[in-house]
N, C-alpha and C positions, 0 to 999 in steps of 0.2 A: 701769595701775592704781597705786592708791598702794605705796607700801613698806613693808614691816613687818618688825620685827625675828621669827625665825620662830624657835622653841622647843621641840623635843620635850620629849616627858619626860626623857630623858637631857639634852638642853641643857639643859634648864631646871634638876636638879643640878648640871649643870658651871657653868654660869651663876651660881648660889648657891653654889658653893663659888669660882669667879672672885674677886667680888664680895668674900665677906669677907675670902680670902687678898686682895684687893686695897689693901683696907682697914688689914691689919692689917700691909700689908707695907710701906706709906707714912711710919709715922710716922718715918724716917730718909730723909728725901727726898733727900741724896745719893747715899748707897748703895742702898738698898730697892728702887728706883723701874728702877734701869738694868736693861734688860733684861726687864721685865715688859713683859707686853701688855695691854692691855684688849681682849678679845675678845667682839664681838659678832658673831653671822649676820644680814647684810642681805638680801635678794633671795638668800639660797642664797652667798652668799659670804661669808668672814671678815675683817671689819674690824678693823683693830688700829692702835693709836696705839703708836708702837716711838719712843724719845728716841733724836737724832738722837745718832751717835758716830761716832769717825772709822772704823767699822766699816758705816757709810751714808751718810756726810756726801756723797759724788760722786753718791750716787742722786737728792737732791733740789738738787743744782745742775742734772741732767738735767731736770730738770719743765720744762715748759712753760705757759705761758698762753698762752691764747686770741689771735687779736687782738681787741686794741679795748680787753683787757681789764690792760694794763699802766698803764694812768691806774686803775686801782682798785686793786690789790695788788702789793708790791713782789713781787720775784722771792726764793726762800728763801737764794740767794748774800748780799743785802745783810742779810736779815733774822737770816742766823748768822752775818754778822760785827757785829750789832747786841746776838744772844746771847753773845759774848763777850763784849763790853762790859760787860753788864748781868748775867754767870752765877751773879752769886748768890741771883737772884730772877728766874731765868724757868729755862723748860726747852722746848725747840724739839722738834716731832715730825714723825715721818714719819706718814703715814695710808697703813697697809700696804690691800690687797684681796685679800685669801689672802698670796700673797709677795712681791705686788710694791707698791712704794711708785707710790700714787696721788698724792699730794698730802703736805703742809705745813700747821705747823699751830705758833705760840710763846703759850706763855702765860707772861704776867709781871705783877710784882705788884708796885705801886705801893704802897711805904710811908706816903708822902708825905700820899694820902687819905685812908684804904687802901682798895683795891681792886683784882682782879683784871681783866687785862686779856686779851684774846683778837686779837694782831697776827698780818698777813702769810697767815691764813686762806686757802688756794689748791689747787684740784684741777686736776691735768695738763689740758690740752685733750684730749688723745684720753679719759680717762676722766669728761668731764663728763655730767652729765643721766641718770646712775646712782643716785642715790641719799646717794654718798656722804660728800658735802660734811653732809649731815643727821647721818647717823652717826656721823661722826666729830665732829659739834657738841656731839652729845649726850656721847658721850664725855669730851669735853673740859670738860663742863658735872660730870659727874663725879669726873674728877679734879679739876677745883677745888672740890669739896665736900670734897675729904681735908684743904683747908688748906694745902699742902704747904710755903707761905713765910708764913702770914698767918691771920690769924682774920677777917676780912673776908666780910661775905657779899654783897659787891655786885662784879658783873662785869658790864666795858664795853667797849664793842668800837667802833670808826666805821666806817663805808661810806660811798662815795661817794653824792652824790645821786644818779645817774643808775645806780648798779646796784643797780637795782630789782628783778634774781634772788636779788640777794643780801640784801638788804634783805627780801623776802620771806621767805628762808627763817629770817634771825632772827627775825623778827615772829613768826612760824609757831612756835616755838622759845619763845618768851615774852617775848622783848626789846623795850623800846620806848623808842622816842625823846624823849631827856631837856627839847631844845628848846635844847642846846649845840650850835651850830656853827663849823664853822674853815674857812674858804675853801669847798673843797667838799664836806668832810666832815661826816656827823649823828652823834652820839654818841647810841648805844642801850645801856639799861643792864638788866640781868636781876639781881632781888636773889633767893639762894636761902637756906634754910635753913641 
């Protein structure tokens, strides 16, 4: 069946108070941010985006990818040693499932254009075809509506030509391909309010 984000009444205040304490706790994206979750129920589990610290950093060197599937996304070891590089304008996540970290997830923000960018996107192999690559997109699509480096409303992401799971689920998502390409990557770009 498809998946849906699921709501009682009671979520659906906690959800609404989530939401604004989320909001209102960002505008200090150094400090503010650490530590918060974004919580969604997927399929009956809790999805949370947790910023990677040396309080998790060993959990997402554990991740695994797929085979076949290391020609598409780096592994999150190169990709936080990519976020120190860059730490004044991205922020690296874990994508918890209740308490365990499923996958990886950097967002960074190009001055330059400006625009938000969504790199290294990756759910472990044992928890693929769950759902949660989605949930955690959407989340991610959230927190860059806070602004949290930038007032840019265009966020862009690449994928390979040939993964075509993942290219789906951006498409799905509202992403669409600009007609920028690099070797074997497409650039998709989602502009939000």
């Amino acid at each position: 069946g498809k998946s849906r984000i699921i709501e009682s009444d009671d979520n659906s205040r906690y959800h609404r108070f989530l939401r604004l304490f989320y909001h209102l706790s960002l505008f200090d994206h150094s400090s503010a941010y650490k530590g918060l979750r974004t919580e969604y129920f997927w399929r009956k589990t809790l999805i949370s985006l947790i910023p990677i610290t040396e309080d998790n950093f060993i959990e997402a060197f554990n991740l695994k990818l797929a085979k076949g599937q290391e020609e598409y996304v780096s592994h999150p070891i190169r990709s936080l040693a990519q976020a120190y590089v860059y730490r004044n304008q991205c922020q690296p996540f874990g994508i918890y499932a209740d308490e365990k970290m499923v996958g990886y997830v950097m967002v960074i923000y190009d001055y330059d254009i400006p625009e938000y960018d969504i790199w290294h996107m990756m759910i472990d192999e044992s928890q693929q075809g769950k759902g949660y690559g989605k949930a955690a997109l959407e989340q991610v699509i959230e927190y860059i509506k806070t602004k949290p480096f930038g007032d840019s409303c265009r966020i862009a992401l690449t994928c390979n030509k040939n993964n075509f799971i993942a290219r789906k689920l951006y498409e799905g998502i509202g992403f669409s391909a600009t007609g920028v390409e690099d070797e074997d990557e497409v650039e998709l770009v989602l502009n939000i309010e």
